[in-house]
C-alpha positions as CSV (number, residue, x, y, z in Angstrom):
1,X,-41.7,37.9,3.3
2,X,-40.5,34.1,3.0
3,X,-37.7,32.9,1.3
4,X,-39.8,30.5,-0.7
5,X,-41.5,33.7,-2.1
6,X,-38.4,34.9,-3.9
7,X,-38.2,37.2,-6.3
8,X,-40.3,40.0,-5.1
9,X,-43.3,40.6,-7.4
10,X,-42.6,44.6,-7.2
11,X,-39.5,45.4,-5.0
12,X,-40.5,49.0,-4.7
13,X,-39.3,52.2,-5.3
14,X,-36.4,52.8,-3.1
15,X,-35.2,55.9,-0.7
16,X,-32.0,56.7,-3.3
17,X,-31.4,60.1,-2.0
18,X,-28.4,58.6,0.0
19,X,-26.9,55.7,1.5
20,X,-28.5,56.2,5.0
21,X,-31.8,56.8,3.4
22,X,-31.9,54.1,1.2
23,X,-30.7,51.6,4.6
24,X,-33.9,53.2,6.0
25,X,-36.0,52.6,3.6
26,X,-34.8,49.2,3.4
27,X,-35.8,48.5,7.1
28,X,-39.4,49.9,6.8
29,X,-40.1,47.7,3.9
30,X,-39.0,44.7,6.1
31,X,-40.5,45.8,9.2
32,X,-42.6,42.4,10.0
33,X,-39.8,40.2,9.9
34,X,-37.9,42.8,12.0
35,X,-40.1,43.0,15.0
36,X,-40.2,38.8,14.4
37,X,-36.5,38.5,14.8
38,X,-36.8,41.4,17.7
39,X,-39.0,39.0,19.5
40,X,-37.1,36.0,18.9
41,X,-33.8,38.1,19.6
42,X,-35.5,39.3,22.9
43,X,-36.8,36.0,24.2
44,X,-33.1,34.4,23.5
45,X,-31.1,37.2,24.9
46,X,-33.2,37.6,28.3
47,X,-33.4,33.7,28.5
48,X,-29.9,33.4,28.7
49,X,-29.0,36.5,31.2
50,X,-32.0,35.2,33.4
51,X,-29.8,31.7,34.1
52,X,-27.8,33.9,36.6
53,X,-31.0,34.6,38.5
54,X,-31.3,30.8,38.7
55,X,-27.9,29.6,39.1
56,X,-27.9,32.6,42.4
57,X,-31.2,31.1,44.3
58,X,-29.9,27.7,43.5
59,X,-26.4,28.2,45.4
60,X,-28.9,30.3,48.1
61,X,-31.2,27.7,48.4
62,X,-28.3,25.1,49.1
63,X,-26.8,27.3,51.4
64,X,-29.9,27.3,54.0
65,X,-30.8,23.7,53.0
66,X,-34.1,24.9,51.4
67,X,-35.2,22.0,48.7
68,X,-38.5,23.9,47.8
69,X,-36.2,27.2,46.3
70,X,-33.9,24.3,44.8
71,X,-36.6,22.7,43.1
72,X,-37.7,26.1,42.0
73,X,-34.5,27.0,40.8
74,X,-34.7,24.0,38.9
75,X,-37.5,24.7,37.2
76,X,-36.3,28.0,36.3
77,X,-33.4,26.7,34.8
78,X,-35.3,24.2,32.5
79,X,-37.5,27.3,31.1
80,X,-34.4,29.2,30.9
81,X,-32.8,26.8,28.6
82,X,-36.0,26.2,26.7
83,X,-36.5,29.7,25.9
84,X,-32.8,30.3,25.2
85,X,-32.9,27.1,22.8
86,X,-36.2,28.0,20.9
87,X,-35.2,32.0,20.6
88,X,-31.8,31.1,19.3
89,X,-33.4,29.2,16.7
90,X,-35.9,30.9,15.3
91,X,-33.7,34.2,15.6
92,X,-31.0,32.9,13.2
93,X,-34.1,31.7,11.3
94,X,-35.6,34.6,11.3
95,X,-32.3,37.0,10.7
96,X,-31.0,34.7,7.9
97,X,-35.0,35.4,6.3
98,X,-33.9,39.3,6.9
99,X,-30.9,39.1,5.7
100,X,-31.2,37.1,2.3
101,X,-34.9,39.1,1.5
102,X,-32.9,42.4,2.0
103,X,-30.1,41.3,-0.2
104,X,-32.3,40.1,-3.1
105,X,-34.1,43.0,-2.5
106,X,-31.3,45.4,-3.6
107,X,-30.9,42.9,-6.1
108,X,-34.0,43.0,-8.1
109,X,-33.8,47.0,-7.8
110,X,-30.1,46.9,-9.7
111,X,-31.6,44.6,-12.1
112,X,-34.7,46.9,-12.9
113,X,-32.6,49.5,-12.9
114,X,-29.5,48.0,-15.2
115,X,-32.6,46.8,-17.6
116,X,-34.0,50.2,-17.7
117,X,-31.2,52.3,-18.0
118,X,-29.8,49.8,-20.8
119,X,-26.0,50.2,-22.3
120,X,-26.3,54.1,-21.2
121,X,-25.8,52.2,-17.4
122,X,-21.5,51.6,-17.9
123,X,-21.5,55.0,-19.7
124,X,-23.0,56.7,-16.5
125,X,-21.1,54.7,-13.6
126,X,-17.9,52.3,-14.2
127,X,-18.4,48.7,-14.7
128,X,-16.3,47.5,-12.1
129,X,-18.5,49.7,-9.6
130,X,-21.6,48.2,-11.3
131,X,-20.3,44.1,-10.2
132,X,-19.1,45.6,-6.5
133,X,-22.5,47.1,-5.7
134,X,-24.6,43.6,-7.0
135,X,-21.9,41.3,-6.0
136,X,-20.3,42.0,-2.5
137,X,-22.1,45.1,-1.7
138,X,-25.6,43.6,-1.4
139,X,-24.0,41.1,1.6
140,X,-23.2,43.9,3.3
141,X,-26.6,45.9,2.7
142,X,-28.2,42.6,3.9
143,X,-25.8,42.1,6.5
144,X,-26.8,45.7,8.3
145,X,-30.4,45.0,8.0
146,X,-30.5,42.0,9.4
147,X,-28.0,42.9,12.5
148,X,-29.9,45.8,13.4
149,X,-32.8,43.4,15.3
150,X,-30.6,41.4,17.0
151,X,-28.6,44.9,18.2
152,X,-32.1,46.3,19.5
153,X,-33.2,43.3,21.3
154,X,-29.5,43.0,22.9
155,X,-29.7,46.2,23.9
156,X,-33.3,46.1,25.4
157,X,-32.3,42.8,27.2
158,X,-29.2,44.8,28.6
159,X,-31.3,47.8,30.0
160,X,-33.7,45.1,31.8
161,X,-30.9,43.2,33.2
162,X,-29.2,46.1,34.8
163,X,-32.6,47.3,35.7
164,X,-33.0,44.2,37.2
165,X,-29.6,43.6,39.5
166,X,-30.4,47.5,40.9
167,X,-33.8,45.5,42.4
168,X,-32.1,42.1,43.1
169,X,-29.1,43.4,44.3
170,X,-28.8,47.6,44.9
171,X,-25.1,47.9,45.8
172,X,-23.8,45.9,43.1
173,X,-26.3,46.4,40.7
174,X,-25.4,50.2,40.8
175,X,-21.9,49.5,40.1
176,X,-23.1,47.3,37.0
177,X,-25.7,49.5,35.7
178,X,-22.9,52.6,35.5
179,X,-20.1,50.1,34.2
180,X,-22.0,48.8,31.1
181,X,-23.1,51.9,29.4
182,X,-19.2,52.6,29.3
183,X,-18.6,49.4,27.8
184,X,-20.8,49.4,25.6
185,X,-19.9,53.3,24.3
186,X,-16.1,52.4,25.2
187,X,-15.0,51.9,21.0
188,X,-17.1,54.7,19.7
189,X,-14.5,56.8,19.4
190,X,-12.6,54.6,17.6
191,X,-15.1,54.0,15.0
192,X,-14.5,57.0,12.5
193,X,-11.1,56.4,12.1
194,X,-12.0,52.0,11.4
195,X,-14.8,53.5,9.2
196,X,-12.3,55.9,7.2
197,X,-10.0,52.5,7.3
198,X,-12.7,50.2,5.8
199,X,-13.8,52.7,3.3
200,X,-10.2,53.3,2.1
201,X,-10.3,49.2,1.5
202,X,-13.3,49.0,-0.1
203,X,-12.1,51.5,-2.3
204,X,-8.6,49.7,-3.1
205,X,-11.0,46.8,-3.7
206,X,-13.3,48.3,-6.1
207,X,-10.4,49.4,-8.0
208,X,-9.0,46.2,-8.3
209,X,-12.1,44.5,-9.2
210,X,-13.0,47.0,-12.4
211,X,-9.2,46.2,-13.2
212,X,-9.6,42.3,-13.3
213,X,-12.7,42.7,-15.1
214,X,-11.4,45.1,-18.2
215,X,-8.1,42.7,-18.1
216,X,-10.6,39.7,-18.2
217,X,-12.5,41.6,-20.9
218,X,-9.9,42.2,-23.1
219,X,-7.6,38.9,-22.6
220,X,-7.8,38.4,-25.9
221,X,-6.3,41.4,-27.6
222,X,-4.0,41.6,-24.7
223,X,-3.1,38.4,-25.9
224,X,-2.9,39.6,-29.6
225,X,0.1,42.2,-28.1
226,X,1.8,40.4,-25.6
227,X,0.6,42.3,-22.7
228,X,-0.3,39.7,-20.4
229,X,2.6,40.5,-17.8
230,X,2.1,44.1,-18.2
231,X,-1.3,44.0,-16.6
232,X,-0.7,40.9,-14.4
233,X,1.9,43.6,-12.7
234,X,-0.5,46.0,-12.8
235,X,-3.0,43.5,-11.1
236,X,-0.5,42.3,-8.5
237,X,0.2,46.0,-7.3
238,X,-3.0,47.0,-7.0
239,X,-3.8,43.5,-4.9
240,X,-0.8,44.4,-2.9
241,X,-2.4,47.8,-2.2
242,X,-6.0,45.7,-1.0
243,X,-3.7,43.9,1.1
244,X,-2.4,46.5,3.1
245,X,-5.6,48.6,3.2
246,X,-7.2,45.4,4.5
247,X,-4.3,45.0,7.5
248,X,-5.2,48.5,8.5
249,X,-8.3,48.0,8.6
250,X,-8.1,44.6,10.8
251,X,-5.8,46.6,13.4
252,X,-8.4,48.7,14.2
253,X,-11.1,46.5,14.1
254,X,-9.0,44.4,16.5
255,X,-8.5,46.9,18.3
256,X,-12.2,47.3,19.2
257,X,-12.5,44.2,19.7
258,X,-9.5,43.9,22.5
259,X,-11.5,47.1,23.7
260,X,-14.6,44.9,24.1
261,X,-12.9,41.7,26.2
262,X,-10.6,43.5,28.3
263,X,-13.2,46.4,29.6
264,X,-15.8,43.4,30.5
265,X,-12.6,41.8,32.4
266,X,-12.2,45.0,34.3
267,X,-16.0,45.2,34.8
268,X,-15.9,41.9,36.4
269,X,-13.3,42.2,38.5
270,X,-14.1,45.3,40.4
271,X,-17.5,43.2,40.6
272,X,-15.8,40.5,42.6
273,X,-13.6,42.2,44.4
274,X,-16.9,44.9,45.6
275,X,-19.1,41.4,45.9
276,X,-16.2,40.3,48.1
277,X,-16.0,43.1,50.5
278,X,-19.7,43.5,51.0
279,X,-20.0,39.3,51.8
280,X,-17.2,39.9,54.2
281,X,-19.4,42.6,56.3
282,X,-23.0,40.2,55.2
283,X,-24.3,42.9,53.5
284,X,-25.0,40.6,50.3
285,X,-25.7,36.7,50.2
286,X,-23.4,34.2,48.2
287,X,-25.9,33.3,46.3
288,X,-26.5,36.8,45.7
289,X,-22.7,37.7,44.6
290,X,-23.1,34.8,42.4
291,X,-25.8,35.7,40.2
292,X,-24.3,39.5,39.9
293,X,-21.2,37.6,38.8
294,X,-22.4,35.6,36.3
295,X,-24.5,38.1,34.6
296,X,-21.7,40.5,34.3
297,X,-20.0,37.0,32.4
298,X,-22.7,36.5,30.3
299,X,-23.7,40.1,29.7
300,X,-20.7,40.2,27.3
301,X,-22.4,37.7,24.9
302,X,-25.5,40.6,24.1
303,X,-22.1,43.4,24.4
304,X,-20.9,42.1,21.2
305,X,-24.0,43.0,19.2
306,X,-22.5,46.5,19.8
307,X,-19.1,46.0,18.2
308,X,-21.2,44.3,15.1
309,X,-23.6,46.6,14.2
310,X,-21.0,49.1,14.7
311,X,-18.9,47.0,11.9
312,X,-22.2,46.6,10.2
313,X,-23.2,50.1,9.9
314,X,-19.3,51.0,8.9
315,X,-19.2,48.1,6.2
316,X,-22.7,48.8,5.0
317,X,-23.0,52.7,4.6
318,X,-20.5,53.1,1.4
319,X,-22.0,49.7,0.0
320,X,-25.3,51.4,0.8
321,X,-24.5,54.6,-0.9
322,X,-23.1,53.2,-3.9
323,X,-25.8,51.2,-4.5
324,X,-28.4,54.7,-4.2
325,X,-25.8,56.3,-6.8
326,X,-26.5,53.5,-9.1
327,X,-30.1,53.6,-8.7
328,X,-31.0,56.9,-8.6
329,X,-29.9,57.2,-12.0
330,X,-33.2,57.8,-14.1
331,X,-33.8,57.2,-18.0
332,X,-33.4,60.8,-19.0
333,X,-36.6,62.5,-20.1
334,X,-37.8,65.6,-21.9
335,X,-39.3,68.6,-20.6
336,X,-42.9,67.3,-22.7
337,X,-42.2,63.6,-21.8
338,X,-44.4,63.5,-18.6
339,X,-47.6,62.2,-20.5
340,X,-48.8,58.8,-19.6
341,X,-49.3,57.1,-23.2
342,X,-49.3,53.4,-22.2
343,X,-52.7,52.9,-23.8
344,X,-51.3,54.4,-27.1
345,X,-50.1,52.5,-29.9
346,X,-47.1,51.8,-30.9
347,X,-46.1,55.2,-33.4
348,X,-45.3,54.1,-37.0
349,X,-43.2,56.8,-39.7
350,X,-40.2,58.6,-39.8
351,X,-37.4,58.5,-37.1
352,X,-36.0,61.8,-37.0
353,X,-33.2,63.5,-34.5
354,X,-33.7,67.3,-33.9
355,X,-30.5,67.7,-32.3
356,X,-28.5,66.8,-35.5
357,X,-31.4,67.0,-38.3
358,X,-31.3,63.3,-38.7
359,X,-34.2,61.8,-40.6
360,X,-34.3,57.7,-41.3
361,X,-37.6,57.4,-43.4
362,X,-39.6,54.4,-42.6
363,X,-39.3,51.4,-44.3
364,X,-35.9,52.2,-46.1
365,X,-32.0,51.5,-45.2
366,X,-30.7,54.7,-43.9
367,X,-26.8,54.2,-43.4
368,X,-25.3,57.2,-41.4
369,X,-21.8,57.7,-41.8
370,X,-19.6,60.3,-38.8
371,X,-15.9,60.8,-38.1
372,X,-16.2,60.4,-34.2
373,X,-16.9,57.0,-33.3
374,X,-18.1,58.0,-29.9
375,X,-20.5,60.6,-31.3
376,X,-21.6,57.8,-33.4
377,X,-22.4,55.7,-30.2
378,X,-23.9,58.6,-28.1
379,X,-26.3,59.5,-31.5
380,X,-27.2,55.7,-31.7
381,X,-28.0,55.6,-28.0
382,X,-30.3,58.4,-28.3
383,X,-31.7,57.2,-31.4
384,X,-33.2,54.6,-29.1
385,X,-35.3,56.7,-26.6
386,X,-32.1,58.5,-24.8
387,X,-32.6,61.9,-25.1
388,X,-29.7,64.7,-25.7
389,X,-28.2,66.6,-22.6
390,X,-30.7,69.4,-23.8
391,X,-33.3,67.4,-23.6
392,X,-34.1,66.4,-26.9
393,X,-36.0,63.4,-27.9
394,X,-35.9,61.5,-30.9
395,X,-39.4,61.3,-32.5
396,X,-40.8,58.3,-34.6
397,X,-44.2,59.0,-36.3
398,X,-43.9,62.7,-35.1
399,X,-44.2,61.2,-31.1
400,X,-40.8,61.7,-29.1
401,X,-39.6,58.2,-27.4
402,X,-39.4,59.8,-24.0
403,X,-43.2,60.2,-23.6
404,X,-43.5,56.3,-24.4
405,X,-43.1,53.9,-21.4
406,X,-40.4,52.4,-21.8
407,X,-41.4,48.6,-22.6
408,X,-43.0,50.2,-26.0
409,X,-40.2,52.3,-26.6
410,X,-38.0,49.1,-27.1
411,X,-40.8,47.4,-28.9
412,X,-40.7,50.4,-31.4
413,X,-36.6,50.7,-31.3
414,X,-34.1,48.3,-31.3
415,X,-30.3,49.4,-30.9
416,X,-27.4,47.1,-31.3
417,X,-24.4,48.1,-29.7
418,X,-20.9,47.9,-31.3
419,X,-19.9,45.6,-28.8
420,X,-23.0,43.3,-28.0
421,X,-22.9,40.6,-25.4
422,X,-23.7,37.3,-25.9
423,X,-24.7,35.5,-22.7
424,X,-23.8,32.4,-21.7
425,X,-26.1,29.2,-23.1
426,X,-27.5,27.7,-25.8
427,X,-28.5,29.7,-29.4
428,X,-31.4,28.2,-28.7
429,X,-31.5,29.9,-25.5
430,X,-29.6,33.0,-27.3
431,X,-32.4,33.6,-29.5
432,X,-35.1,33.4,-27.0
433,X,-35.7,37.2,-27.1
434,X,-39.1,38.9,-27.6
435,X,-39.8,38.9,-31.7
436,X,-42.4,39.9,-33.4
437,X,-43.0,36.4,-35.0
438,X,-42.2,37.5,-38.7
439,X,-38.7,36.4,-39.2
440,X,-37.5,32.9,-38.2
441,X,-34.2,32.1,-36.4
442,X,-33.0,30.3,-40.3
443,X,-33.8,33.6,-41.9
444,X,-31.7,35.6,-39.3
445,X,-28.9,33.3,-39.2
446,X,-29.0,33.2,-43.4
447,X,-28.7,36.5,-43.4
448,X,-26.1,37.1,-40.6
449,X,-24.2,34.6,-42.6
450,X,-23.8,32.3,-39.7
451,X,-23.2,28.9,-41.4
452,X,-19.7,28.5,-40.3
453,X,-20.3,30.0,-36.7
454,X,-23.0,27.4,-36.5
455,X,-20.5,24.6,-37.4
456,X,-18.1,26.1,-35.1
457,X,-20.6,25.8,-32.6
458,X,-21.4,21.8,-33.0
459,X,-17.3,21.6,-33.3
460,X,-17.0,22.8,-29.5
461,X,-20.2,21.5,-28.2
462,X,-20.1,17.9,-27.2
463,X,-22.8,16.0,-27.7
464,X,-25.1,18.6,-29.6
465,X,-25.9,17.6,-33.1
466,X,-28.5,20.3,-33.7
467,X,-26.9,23.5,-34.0
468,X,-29.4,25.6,-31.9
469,X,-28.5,23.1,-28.2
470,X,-24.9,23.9,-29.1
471,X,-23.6,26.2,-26.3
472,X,-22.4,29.0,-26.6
473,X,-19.7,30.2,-23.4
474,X,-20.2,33.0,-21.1
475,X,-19.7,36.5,-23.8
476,X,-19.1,34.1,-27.0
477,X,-15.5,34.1,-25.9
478,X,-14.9,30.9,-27.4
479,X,-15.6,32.4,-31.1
480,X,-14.1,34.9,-32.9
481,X,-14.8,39.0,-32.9
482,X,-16.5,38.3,-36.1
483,X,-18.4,34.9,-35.2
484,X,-19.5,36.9,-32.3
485,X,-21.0,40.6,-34.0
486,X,-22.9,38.0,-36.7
487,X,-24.6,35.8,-34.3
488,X,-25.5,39.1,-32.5
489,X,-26.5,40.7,-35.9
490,X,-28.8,37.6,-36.1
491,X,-30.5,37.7,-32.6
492,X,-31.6,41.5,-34.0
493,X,-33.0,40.2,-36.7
494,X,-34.6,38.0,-35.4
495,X,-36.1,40.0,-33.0
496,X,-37.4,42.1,-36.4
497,X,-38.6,45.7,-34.6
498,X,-40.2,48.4,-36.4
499,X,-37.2,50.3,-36.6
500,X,-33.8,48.7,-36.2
501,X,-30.3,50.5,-35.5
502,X,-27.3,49.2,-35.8
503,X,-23.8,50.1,-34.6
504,X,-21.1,48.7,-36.6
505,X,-22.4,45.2,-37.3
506,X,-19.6,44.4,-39.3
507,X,-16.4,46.2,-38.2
508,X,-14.7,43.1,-37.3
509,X,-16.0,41.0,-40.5
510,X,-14.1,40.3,-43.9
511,X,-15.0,41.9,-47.0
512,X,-16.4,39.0,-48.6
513,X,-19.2,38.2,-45.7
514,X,-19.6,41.4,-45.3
515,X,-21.2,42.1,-48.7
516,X,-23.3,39.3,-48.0
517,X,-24.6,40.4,-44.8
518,X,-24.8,43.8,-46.3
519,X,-27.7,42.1,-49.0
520,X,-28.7,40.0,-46.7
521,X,-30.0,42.4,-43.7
522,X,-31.0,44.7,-47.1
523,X,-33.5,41.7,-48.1
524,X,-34.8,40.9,-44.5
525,X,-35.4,44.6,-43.4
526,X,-37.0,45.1,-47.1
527,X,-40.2,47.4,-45.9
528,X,-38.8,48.1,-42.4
529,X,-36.6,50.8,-40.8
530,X,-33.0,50.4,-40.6
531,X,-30.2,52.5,-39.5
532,X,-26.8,50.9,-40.1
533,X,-23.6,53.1,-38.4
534,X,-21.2,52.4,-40.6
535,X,-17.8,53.7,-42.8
536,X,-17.6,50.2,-44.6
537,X,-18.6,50.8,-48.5
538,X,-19.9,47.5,-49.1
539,X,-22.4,48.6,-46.2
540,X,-22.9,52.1,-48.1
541,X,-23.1,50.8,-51.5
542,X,-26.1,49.2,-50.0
543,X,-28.1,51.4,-48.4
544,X,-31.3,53.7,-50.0
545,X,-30.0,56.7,-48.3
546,X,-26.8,58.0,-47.0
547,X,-26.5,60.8,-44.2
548,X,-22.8,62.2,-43.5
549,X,-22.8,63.7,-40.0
550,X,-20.4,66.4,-39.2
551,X,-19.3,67.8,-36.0
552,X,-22.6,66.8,-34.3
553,X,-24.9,68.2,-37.7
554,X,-26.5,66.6,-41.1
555,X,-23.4,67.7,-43.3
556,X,-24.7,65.7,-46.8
557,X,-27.3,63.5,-47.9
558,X,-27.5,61.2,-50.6
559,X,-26.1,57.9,-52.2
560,X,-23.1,56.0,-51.6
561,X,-21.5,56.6,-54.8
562,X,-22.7,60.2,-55.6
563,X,-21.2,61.6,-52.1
564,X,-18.3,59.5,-52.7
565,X,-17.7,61.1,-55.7
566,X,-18.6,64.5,-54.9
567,X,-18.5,65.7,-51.0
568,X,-14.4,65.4,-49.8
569,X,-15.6,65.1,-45.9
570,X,-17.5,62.0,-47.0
571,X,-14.5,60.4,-48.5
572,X,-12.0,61.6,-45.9
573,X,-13.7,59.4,-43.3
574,X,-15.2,55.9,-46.0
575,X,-11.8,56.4,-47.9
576,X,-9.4,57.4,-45.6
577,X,-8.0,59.4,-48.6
578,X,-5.1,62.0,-48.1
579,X,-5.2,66.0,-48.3
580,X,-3.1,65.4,-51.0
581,X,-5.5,62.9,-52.4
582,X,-8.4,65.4,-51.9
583,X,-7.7,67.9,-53.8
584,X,-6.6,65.7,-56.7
585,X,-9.9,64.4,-56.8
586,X,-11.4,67.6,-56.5
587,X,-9.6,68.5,-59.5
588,X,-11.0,65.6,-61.2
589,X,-14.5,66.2,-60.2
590,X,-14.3,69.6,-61.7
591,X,-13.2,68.2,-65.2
592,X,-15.5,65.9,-65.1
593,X,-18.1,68.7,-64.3
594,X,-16.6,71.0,-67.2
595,X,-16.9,68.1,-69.6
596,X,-20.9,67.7,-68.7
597,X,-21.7,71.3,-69.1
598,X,-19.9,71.2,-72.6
């Protein structure tokens, strides 16, 4: 896999039963340009330890005047250095390749994932953990993958080279060949405790990452209430607490690293001074002493690829295992929802919820009204193809939306959100969404009552005289709560699905657009499903049927004004009305009953 051949046409199915597995997995599915970057790794590496070899017969050859082993040496030295130049190259060439394919890799499986899983995604695992695993956590993933090539071949050109001096040189070689197995193991006992050190940062980090983004989220209220310097502290301590995490960490790792110079120092000395001794007696040559000398220097060069991957592997296993948290999440299915009905048609009919009783009819506004707002959300989300925690699917047509693939499922079902997200752009851009060709963008944005969003937009947009190449800034922030749900609203209508639900369209709308919206989705939705969460009256007043949902079951069904008028739990929640309040109108409603009878 090339760069140039970015993004992956299917990225696979990844190894999510833990961190280690899915870092396996990872390395199989890259195998080729692993044993590429082995081979590059391995001609670089045993290039450059094999210029000892040289330099040694070179000073031995000048030592008893022989100018054929000079030229030889010579020779050697050129290949050497060509070898060395053209496996340095391709290896970064080829571990950049690794690294950046493994990265987008993990990428395109978060995306998949955060696309099939939907808004139930930030409900499941925190937001702030969700940007950590596809921002800095996919470096580190990357990072791993590609190091662990470079580690192999420096360790396969360490083995050769100590196999190597034992030949060329027995009494020194010995004394290498035991001394660089303990340099190299030297810092693994001090690796747990940097691990636990790094993962204590990371998770000081993460926690001040989901705290910048819910500040950054909700600047604007936070604005509204003057809290700016309460969270600012808040942000500052918890940087603070990075900040030390992170100097404990670096200690460590220091540490290690002081490990890994002085040890070779030691190495190399006892070298010398051995080297020395046996000279004295002629029991080695100078050149000999030499070349055992300057591989034991340049032996350190491959040594470091132990401290990384050791820094890799500690870095990379909690980025690895929070990213196989995220995705081993799965789009919850029934115990029936195992049949394969991609060559199906898309089911027309009813939508109807067996866990509450729920029934929309097709082709008429159904407005639900219930108490709990985060009932409301959870019954919306599995009014779109999420079952309940038993299991229970939705069915439209009489066919549950879990034993649909998931593509139709959202052709079928289309749920708005009470907070939608409006990406950064043009509306032109913003309105780019798969529609079913019916309803044009003027008939949505009529309806949505847009006309002063879309001047706003031409207002702030420089240049842009046509409101649909005005753009619009990353999450709308530049418009209003209400600007924001109606240009949303509109991008749903547009999109005009067989059966529409909507979360509080209008909850941060005046009353006066908001009875126009409420006639104008009425009119555009006219002979298509539409369910409309909602406690607004101008909404119910609008709607063909109204369903009251109480403590997680149909409660009443009816009209607007008849519930209104008649069922108290209805008007606790649309009304807000008092106890007191309550039972004077019950009162009243039994007059009024009295009076009919008579």
């Amino acid at each position: 896999m090339q760069i140039q051949d970015l993004p992956y046409r299917d990225p696979g199915v990844p190894d999510a039963r833990s961190g280690s597995r899915f870092l396996w997995w990872l390395f199989r599915n890259q195998l080729g340009g692993q044993l590429k970057s082995l081979a590059w790794g391995l001609l670089h590496f045993l290039s450059i330890s094999a210029l000892p070899f040289c330099v040694g017969v070179a000073v031995q050859a000048v030592v008893d005047h022989s100018g054929r082993r000079l030229a030889l040496a010579g020779g050697l030295l050129v290949l050497c250095c060509i070898g060395s130049a053209l496996g340095d190259t391709f290896l970064h060439r080829s571990a950049v390749t690794n690294w950046i394919t493994a990265a987008a890799r993990v990428q395109q499986l978060l995306a998949h994932k955060a696309a099939n899983l939907g808004s139930a995604l930030t409900r499941r695992v925190a937001a702030g953990e969700v940007v950590a695993v596809s921002t800095g956590d996919v470096e580190k993933i990357g990072w791993f993958v590609e190091a662990w090539s470079r580690f192999t071949a420096a360790a396969v050109t360490i083995v050769v080279v100590c196999a190597g001096m034992v030949v060329y040189q027995p009494q020194l070689g010995v004394l290498v060949a035991v001394g660089l197995p303990v340099l190299a193991l030297a810092a693994l006992p001090l690796l747990p405790r940097a691990t636990r050190r790094a993962d204590f940062q990371r998770e000081k980090a993460g926690r001040a990452t989901e705290l910048a983004s819910d500040t950054v989220a909700g600047l604007r209220v936070l604005r509204g209430i003057g809290g700016e310097e309460l969270f600012l502290d808040r942000y500052r301590r918890a940087s603070q607490e990075v900040r030390h995490a992170a100097v404990r960490s670096a200690r460590m790792w220091s540490l290690i690293a002081a490990i890994q110079v002085l040890l070779p120092g030691l190495l190399l000395i006892a070298v010398v001074w051995y080297g020395v001794h046996l000279a004295r007696q002629g029991r080695v040559e100078i050149g000999e002493l030499v070349a055992v000398y300057s591989s034991v220097m340049i032996l350190s060069y491959p040594l470091r690829h132990f401290e990384e991957i050791a820094m890799a592997y500690s870095f990379s296993r909690p980025s690895a295992t929070r990213a196989a948290r995220v995705l081993s999440l799965e789009r919850a299915m029934s115990a029936e929802g195992s049949r394969d009905r991609a060559g199906d048609s898309l089911p027309a009919g009813d939508l109807y919820d067996p866990a509450t009783g729920l029934l929309a009819p097709s082709g008429r506004l159904t407005a639900v009204v219930c108490g709990d707002p985060d009932a409301a959300g959870v019954l919306a989300e599995r009014l779109g193809g999420h079952p309940s925690e038993e299991g229970t699917s939705v069915l439209l047509g009489g066919v549950p939306l879990d034993e649909l693939p998931l593509g139709s499922a959202r052709t079928a079902v289309l749920v708005q959100d009470k907070d939608p997200v409006l990406l950064s752009g043009t509306l032109r851009e913003l309105l780019d969404v798969p529609a079913s060709g019916a309803v044009g963008a003027e008939e949505a944005l009529a309806a949505a009552q847009c006309a002063d969003v879309l001047a706003a937009l031409v207002q702030g947009s420089l240049g842009a005289e046509d409101p649909m190449d005005a753009r619009i800034t990353e999450r709308g922030r530049s418009l209003s709560g209400g600007q924001r749900q109606r240009l949303a609203l509109a991008r749903s209508l547009f999109t005009d699905p067989e059966v529409l639900v909507l979360d509080e369209p209008t909850s941060a709308v005046d009353s006066h657009t908001e009875a126009r919206i409420a006639q104008g989705v009425r009119d555009l939705r006219a002979g298509r499903t539409t369910v409309v969460f909602t406690s607004s009256p101008l909404l119910l007043d609008h709607a063909d049927r109204v369903v009251l949902v109480h403590e997680g079951e149909v409660a009443a069904v009816g009209v607007h004004r008849d519930l209104a008028r008649k069922e108290p739990r209805y008007r606790a929640v649309v009304t807000r009305e008092t106890d007191e309040e309550a039972a004077l109108n019950g009162v009243l409603n039994e007059l009024e009953e009295i009076e009919e009878t008579a």
